[in-house]
N, C-alpha and C positions, 0 to 999 in steps of 0.2 A: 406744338401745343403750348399753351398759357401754363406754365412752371405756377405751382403755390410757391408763396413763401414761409407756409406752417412748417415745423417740421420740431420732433420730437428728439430730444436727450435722454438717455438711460444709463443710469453713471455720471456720477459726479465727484469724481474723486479729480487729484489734478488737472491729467490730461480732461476729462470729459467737461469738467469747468471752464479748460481753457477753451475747448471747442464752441460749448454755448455760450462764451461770451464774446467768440471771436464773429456768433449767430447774430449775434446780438447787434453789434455793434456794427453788423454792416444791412440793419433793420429787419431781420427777417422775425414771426412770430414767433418763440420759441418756449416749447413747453418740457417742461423737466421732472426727473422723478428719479430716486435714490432710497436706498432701502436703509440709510438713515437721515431719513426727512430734514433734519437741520441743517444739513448741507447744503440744500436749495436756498436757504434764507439770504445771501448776498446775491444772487442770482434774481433771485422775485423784486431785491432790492434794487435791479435792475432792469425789472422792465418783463421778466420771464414769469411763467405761469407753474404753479408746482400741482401736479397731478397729486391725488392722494393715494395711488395704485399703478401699477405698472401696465394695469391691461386699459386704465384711461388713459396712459399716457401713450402706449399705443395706439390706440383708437381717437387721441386728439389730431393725430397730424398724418398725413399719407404719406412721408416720407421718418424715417425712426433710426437716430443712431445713436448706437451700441459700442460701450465705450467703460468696461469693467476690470477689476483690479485683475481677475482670471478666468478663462474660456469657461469654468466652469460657471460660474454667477449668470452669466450674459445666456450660455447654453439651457439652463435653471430656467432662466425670465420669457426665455424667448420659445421653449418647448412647452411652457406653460399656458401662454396667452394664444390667442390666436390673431395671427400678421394677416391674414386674407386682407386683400386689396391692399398693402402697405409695401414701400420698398424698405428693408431693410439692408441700413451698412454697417457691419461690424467692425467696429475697429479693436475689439481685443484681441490682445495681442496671445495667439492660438496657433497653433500645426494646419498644416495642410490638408490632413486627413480630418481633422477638427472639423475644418472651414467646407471642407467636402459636403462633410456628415449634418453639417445645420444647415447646409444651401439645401438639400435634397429632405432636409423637412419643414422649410421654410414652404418651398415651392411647391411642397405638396398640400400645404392648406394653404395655399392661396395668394401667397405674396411673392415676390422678386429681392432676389441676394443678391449683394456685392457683399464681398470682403476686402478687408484693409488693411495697411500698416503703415505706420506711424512714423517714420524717421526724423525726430524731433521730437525733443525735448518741449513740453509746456508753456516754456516762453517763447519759444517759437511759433507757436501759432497764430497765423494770423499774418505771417511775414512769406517773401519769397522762399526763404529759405528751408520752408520747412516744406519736405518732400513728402506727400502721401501716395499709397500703390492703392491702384483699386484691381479685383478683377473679379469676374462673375459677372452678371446681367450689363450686359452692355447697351442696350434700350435703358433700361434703368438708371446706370453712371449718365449717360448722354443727358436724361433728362433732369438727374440731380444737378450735373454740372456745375448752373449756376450757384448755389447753395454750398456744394464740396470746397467751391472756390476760395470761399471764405476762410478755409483752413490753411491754405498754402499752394505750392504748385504740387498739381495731381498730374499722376502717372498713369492710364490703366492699359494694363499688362496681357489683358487676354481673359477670354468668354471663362477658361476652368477659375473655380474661386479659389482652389488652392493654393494659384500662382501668387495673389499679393502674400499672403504669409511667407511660403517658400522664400522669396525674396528680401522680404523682412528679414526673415533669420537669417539667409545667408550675409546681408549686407549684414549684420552682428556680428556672424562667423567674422567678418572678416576683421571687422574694428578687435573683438575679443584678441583674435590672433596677433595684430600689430600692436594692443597695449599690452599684452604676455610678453610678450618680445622689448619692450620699447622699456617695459618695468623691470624684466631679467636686465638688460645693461644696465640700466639706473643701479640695479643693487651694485655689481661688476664693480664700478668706478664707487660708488658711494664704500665697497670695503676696502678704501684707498683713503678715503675722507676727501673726494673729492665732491664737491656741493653739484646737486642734479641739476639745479641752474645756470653749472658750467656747464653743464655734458649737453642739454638739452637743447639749443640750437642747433648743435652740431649732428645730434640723431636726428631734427628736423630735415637740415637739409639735407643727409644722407638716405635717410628714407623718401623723401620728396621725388631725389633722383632716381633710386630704385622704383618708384611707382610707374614711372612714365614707361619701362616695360610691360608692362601689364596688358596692352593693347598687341605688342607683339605676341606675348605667349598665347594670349585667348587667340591670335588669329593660328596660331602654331598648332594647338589644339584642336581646335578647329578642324585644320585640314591635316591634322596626321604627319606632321614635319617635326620629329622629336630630334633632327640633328643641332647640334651648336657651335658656334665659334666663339663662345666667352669662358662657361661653366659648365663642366664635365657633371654629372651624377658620381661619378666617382673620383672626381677634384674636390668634391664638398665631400663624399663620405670619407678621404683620408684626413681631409680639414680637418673634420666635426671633433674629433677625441681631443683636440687641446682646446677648443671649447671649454667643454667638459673636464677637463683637468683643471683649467685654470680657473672655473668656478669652485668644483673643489676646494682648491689650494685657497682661493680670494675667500673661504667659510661663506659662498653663496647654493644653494640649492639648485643644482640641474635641472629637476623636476621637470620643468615646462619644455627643457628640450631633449627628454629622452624620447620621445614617440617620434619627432624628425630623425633622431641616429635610428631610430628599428626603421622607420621608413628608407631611407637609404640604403642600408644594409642592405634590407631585401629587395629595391631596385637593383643593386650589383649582383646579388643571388643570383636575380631572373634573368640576365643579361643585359641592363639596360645601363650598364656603364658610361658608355660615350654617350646615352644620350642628355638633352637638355634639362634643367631640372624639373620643367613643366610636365615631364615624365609623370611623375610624383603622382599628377592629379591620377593616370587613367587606374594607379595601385589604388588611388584612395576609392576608385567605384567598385575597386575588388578587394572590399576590404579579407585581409589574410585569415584563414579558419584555422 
């Protein structure tokens, strides 16, 4: 089919600015709307069209994306208006139950959902590098395609919509976990008066080389192979208490690594000593009552 090039902005705050302009700038029609109208004003100064209502701005363009500070705003604009005949992509950033819950009343007055996430930051859009997930209507993505493109390189992950969010958060999960970590040592050596700009190469490439495991454990995982020839579960849980001492002692707070020592613990409780620490994950799908 002949793709439009209309296609509608709702949200304008960074990201969604950055989006409609990244619209913009690779010619497509783009009509925008913001529930404080002065926000569009750089936007119109380029070339975009500012709806005076959310429900014209949906009904200027058959294709509509959703791109608000919180699920609740976007869930507000879009259970208000009616989408019939529109594809809607959400890109706020939402739960999987969220993304669930607005696909199934999108679709039931009459329009078509993706959902999305975002991995990049605002100045990234518009570059290679900025990774967007789609998943939901997959007729739908194929036919925005062109138009998504404009944002960066797309991912789409599968028919259920709750998968792009899922994945969003987890890939957060994961950055959260390694700047916890990566900011507990900076304190470490910093109550020494050693400068993070000494330390900080050196946890680069220490952590650089720990990632490249990564592809081992998920295949480990995977197929149910918890044995190890490196690190024991319970080679890290005798480790762990000088950790922990010696943040103490260094006046650093443990805090962020008390929940790995109860997780370990209770992997050696349950028997899982010898095995590999990728153990770890199958406690965390059973979390302890």
């Amino acid at each position: 089919m002949t793709e439009s090039t209309s296609v509608t902005v709702l949200g304008l705050g960074l990201m969604g600015t950055a989006l409609a302009e990244a619209l913009l700038k690779n010619g497509h029609s783009v009509t925008v709307w913001n529930r404080s109208p002065g926000k569009a004003e750089p936007l119109v100064a380029k070339g975009a069209r500012r709806a005076a209502t959310a429900a014209e701005a949906i009904a200027a363009s058959p294709l509509v994306i959703v791109c608000m500070s919180v699920y609740g705003n976007a869930d507000d604009v879009l259970t208000g208006e009616a989408p019939a005949g529109r594809t809607v992509v959400q890109l706020t950033n939402g739960t999987p139950g969220q993304a669930r819950a607005l696909a199934e009343h999108v679709t039931a007055r009459g329009g078509r959902y993706v959902d999305g996430g975002i991995m990049a930051v605002p100045q990234m859009i518009g570059g290679p590098d900025a990774l967007i997930l789609y998943s939901g209507d997959e007729a739908a993505f194929e036919e925005s395609r062109t138009l998504l493109d404009a944002f960066g390189t797309a991912r789409f992950l599968g028919a259920d919509p709750g998968l792009a969010p899922l994945f969003d958060l987890a890939l957060l999960d994961a950055m959260y976990g390694m700047l916890a970590g990566f900011f507990h040592a900076v304190a470490l050596v910093r109550s020494e008066k050693v400068r993070a700009a000494t330390f900080a190469p050196m946890a680069t490439a220490w952590l650089t080389a720990m990632m490249e495991g990564f592809p081992g454990y998920a295949r480990a995982l995977d197929d149910g192979e918890f044995g190890t020839d490196v690190s024991s579960v319970a080679t890290s849980q005798v480790a762990f208490p000088g950790l922990l001492d010696t943040s103490r002692e260094q006046g650093v707070d443990p805090a962020l690594l008390l929940p790995l020592r109860d997780l370990l613990d209770r992997a050696v409780a349950e028997g899982h000593g010898e095995d590999g620490l990728v153990r770890l994950v199958t406690l965390l799908e059973r979390p302890a009552s």
